[in-house]
C-alpha positions in Angstrom: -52.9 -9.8 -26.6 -53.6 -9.7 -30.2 -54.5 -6.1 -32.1 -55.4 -5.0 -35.1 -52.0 -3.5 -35.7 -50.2 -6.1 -33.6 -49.5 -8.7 -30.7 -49.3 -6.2 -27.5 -46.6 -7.2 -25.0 -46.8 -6.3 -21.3 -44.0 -5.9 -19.3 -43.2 -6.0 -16.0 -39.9 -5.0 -13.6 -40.2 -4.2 -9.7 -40.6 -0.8 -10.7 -43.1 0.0 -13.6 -45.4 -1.7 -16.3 -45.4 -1.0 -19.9 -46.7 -2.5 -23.0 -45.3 -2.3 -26.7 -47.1 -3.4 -30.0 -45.0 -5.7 -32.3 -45.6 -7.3 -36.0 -43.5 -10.1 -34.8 -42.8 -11.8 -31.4 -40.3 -14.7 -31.0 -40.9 -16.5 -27.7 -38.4 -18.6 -25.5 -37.8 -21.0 -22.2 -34.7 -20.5 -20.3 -32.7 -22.9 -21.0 -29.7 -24.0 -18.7 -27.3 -26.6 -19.1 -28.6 -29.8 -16.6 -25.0 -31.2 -16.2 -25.2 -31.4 -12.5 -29.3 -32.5 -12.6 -28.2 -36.1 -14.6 -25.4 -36.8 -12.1 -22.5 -36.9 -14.9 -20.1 -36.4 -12.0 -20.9 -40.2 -11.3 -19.7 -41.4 -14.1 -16.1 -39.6 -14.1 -17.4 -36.6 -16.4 -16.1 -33.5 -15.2 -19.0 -31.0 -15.1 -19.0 -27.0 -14.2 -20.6 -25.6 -11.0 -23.3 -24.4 -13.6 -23.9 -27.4 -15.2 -21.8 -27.5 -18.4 -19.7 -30.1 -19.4 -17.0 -29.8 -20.8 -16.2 -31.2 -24.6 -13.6 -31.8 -27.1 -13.4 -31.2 -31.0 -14.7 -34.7 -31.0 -17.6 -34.2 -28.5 -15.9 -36.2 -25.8 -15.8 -35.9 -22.1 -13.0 -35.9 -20.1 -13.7 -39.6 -19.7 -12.6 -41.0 -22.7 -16.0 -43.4 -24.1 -18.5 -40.8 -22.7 -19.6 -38.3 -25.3 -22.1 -35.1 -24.7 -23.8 -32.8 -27.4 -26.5 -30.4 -27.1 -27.6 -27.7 -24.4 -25.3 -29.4 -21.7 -22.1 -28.2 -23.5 -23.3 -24.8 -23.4 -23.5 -22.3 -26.0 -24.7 -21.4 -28.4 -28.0 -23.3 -27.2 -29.1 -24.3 -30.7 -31.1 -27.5 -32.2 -29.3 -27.4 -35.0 -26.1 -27.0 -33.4 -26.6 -30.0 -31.2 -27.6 -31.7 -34.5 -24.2 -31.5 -35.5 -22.7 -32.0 -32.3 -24.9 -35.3 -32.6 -23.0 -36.5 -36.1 -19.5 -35.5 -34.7 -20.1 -37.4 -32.1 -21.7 -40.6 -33.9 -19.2 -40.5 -36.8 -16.0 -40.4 -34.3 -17.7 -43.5 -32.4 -18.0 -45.4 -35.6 -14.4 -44.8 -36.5 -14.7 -41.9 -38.6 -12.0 -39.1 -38.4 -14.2 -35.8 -38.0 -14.8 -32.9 -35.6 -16.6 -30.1 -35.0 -16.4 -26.6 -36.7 -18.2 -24.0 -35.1 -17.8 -21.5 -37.6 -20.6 -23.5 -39.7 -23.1 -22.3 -37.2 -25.4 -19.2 -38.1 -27.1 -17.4 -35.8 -29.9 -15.0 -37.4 -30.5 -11.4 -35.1 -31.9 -9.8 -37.9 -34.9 -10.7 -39.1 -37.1 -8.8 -41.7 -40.6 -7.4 -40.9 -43.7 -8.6 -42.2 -46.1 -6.4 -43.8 
């Protein structure tokens, strides 16, 4: 709900009910990887009893020609990762020698308050 001094935040366990006022709220959906959900298996692609599959450098699959970026691969679960992930994979399917280097992905905890 919003205040005068803030967007107030319930929250809820099996045990109590609180509420905190915030300046800033960043909202999210669970996400999960849906390896199993898209049948993968089917086509040869080894996928994890929760879902991820499994990639190389070069965003492929255990099955050579089958390629997989994005939340499916597990984390971090980031558009701009899977952005990426999407080039590696369309370069090294066009012929180009590239991979992926993870340590080109920021992840911001920190973020400044608004006054």
């Amino acid at each position: 709900m919003a205040k005068k001094e803030g967007i107030e935040i319930p929250f809820k366990n099996s045990e109590s009910t609180h509420s905190g006022v915030y300046d800033m709220v960043l909202v999210t959906i669970g996400r999960v990887a849906n390896g199993n959900l898209i049948d993968a298996d089917k086509a040869g692609v080894e996928v994890s009893k929760n879902g991820i599959i499994t990639v190389d450098h070069q965003m492929r699959t255990n099955v050579y020609n089958i390629f997989a970026i994005g939340d499916v691969v597990g984390e971090p679960m980031l558009a701009h990762k899977a952005s990426h992930e999407a080039k590696v994979a369309a370069e090294v399917v066009a012929g180009i020698s590239t991979a992926l280097d993870t340590h080109c992905i920021i992840l911001i905890s920190n973020f400044p308050r608004i006054k």
